[in-house]
C-alpha positions in Angstrom: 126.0 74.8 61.5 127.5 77.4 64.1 125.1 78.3 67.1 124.4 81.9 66.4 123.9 81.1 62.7 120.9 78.3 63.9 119.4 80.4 66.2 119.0 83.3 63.7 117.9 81.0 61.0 115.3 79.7 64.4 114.5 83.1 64.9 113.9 83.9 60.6 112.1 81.0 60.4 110.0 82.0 63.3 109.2 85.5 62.5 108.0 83.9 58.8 105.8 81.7 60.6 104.5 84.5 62.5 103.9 86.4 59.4 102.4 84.0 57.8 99.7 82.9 60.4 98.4 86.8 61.1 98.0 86.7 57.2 95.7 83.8 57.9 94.1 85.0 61.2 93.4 88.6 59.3 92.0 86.9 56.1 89.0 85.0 58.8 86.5 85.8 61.0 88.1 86.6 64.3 87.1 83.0 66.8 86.0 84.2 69.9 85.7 87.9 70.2 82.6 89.5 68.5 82.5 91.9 65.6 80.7 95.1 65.8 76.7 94.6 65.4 75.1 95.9 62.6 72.9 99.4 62.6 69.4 96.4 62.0 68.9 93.2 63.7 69.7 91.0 60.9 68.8 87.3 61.6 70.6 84.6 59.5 69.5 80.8 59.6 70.4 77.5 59.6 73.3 76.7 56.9 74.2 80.0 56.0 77.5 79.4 57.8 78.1 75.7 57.5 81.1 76.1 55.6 83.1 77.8 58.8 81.1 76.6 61.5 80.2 72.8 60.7 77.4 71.6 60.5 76.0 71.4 64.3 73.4 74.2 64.0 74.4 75.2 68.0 78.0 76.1 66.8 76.7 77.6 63.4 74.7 80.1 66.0 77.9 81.0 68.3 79.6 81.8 64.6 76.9 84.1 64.1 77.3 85.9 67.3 80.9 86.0 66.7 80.4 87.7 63.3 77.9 91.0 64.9 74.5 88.9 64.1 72.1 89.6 67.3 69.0 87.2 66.0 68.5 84.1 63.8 65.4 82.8 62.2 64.5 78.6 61.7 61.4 77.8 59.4 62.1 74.3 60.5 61.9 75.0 64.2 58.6 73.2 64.8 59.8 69.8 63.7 63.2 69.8 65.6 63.4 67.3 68.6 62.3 68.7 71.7 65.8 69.0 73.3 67.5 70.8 70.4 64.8 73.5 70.9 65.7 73.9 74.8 69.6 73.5 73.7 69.1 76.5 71.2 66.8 78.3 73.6 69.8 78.0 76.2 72.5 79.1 73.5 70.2 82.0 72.6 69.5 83.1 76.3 73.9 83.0 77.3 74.4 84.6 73.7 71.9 87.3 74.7 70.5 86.9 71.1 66.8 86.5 69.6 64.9 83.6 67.8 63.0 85.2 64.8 60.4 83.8 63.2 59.2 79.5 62.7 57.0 78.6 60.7 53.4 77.6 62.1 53.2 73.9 60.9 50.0 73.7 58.9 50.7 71.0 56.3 53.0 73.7 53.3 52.5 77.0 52.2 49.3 75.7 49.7 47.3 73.6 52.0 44.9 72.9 53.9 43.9 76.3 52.9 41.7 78.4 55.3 40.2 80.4 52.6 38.0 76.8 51.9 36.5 77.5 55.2 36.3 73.4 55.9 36.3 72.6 59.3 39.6 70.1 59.3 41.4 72.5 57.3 41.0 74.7 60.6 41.2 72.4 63.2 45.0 71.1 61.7 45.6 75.4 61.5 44.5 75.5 65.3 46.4 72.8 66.4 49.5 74.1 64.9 48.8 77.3 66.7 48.5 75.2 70.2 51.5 73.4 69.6 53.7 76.5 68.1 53.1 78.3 71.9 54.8 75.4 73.1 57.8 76.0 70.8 57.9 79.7 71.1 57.9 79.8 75.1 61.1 76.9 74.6 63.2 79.4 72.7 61.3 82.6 73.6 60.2 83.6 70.2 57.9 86.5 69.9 57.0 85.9 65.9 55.7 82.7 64.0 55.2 82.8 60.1 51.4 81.9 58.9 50.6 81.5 55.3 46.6 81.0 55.2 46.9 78.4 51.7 46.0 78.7 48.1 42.8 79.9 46.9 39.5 78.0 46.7 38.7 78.5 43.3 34.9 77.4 43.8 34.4 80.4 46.1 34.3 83.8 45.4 37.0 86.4 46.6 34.9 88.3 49.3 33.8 84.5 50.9 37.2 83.2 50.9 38.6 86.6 52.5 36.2 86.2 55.4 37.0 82.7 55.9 40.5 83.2 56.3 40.0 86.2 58.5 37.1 84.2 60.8 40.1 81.6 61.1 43.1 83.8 61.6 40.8 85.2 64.6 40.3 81.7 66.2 44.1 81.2 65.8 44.7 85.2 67.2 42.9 83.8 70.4 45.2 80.7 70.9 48.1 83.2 70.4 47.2 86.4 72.2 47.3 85.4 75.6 51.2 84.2 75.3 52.9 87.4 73.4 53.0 85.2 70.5 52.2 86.9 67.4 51.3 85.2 63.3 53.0 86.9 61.1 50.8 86.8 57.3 53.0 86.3 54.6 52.1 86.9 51.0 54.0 84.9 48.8 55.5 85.0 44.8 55.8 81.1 44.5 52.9 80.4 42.8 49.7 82.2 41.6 47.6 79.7 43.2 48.6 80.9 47.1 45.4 83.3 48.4 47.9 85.7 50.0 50.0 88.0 47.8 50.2 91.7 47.7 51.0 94.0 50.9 47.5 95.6 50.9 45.8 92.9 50.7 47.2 91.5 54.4 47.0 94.7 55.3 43.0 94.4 54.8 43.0 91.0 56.5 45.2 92.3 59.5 42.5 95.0 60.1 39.6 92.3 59.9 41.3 90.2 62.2 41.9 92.9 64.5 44.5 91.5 66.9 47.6 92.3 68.3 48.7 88.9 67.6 47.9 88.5 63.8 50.5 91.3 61.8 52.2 91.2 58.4 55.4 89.8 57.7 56.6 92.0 54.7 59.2 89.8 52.8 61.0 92.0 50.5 61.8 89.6 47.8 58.6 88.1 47.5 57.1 92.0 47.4 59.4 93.1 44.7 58.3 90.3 42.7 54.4 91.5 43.6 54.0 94.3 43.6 57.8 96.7 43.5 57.6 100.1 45.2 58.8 99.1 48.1 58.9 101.8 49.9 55.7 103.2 48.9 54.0 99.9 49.7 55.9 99.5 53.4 54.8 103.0 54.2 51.1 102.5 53.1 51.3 99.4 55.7 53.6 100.0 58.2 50.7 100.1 61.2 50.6 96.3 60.5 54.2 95.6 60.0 55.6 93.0 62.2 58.7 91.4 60.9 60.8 92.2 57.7 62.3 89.3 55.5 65.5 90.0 52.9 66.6 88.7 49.7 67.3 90.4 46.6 65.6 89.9 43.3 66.5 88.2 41.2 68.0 84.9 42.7 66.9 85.2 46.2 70.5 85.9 47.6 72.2 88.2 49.5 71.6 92.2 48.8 74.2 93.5 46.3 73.2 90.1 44.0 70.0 92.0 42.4 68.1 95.3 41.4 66.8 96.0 44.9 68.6 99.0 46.5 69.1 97.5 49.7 71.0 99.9 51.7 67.9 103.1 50.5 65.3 100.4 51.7 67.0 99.9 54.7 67.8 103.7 55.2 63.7 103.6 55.6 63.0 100.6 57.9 65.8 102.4 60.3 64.0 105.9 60.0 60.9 104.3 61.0 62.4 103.4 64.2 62.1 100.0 63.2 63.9 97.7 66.3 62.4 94.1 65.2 64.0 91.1 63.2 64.7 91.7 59.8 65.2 87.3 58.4 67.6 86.2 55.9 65.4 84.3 54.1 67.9 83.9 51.3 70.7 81.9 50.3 74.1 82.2 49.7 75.2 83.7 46.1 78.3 81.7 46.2 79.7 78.6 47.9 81.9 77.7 50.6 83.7 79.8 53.3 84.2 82.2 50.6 80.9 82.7 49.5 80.1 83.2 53.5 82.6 86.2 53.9 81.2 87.5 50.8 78.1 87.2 52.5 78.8 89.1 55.8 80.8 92.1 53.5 77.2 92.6 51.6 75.2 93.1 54.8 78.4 95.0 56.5 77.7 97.3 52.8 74.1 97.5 52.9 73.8 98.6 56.1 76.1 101.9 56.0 73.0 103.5 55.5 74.2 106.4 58.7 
């Protein structure tokens, strides 16, 4: 082959690379420069993104900066080693990002339930609350999820409903004094959990009277409740701490269901709402695919100015 006929076959074969790889590089999430945020503070968790970021959860948080996320939520936060909760609390700090909610470790959702009013029930509640201060100050959290049990059938309503308040206020007391605030959730899982419907934490938020015991209205587990949305936010939105998503049915991202997510998010903006709003969710489809499809529903829902 001539010279000048190899180096424009070089250059042809060059310029198709070229072509090629900005196909590529347009078609993913741009590595190392952060998208736009979003209008809400959106908080994924851990997973969500394995697909593109591995499975290391520290790199699965810099992917979620990278794609406009400004918060992340992890349930599992309490039983984490030690050192991955400073190393998170680090990545958090440089990312300038916020830890949503944990979970208060109480023994599951259903037990040791404080509406039974037994004394070990509380003291395994309490020493949750003791040891989740510990947790919050290593990744600065602000919000920890409670949820008080199931019922105790053998009482009546009114006696279990002042048992779980008289505890939540022992726990408020723990909490207080460190900015650290329980966040009730009601719950769909099951008919046996105590806690269910938005007015009833409401009521129990009043009772306990603290700045440190509010309700965390989950969105999914609501429409499943109770519906109205709206309505029901509005009637309790003085005791509204921290917002979880999912749509209904499935539990996946909005767009997947009946819930008119971007309208519902319309309202939590209007109210000047400037918490965490938790993807307590999972993904509606697998893989890296399923993950961009993911981050277009929440860049859809929240086009809401």
């Amino acid at each position: 082959m001539k010279r000048s006929e190899f180096l424009k076959s070089s250059v042809m074969l060059g310029l198709g690379a070229t072509a090629a790889s900005s196909t590529l590089a347009a078609a993913m999430p741009k590595a190392n420069r952060a998208e736009k945020t979003f209008n809400l503070d959106y908080a994924p968790h851990a997973g969500m993104f394995a697909a593109h970021a591995g499975e290391n959860f520290i790199d699965q948080i810099k992917f979620m900066h990278d794609q406009g996320f400004r918060s992340i939520e992890d349930n599992g936060l309490m039983k984490r080693p030690v050192a991955l909760q400073e190393e998170i609390g680090n990545t958090l700090a440089k990312l300038n990002m916020t830890m949503g909610v944990f979970v208060i470790d109480k023994g599951g959702n259903g037990a040791n339930t404080l509406a039974a009013g037994k004394k070990e029930y509380i003291d395994i509640f309490l020493n949750g609350c003791r040891q989740a201060v510990d947790v919050a100050k290593r990744v600065n959290a602000k919000w920890a999820t409670v949820v008080p049990g199931d019922f105790e059938r053998t009482l009546p309503i009114g006696i279990q409903t002042g048992n779980v308040i008289e505890a939540l206020r022992r726990g408020a007391e723990i909490l207080e004094p460190h900015g650290l605030i329980m966040v009730l959730e009601p719950l769909s899982d099951t008919p046996n959990l105590f806690l269910r419907h938005s007015d009833q934490t409401h009521l129990i938020c009043k009772g306990v009277n603290s700045p440190s015991c509010k309700i965390l209205y989950d969105i999914y587990h609501m429409q499943k409740n109770e519906g109205n949305l709206i309505t029901n936010m509005e009637k309790c939105w003085d005791e509204i701490a921290y917002i979880q998503i999912g749509d209904n049915p499935g539990r996946k991202e909005p767009g997947t269901g009946e819930i008119n997510y971007r309208n519902v998010f319309k309202y939590i903006d209007s109210k000047g709402f400037k918490g965490v709003l938790g993807m307590e969710h999972g993904n509606a489809m697998p893989g890296k695919e399923g993950e961009l499809a993911l981050i277009k529903a929440y860049r859809e829902a929240d086009k809401f100015k």
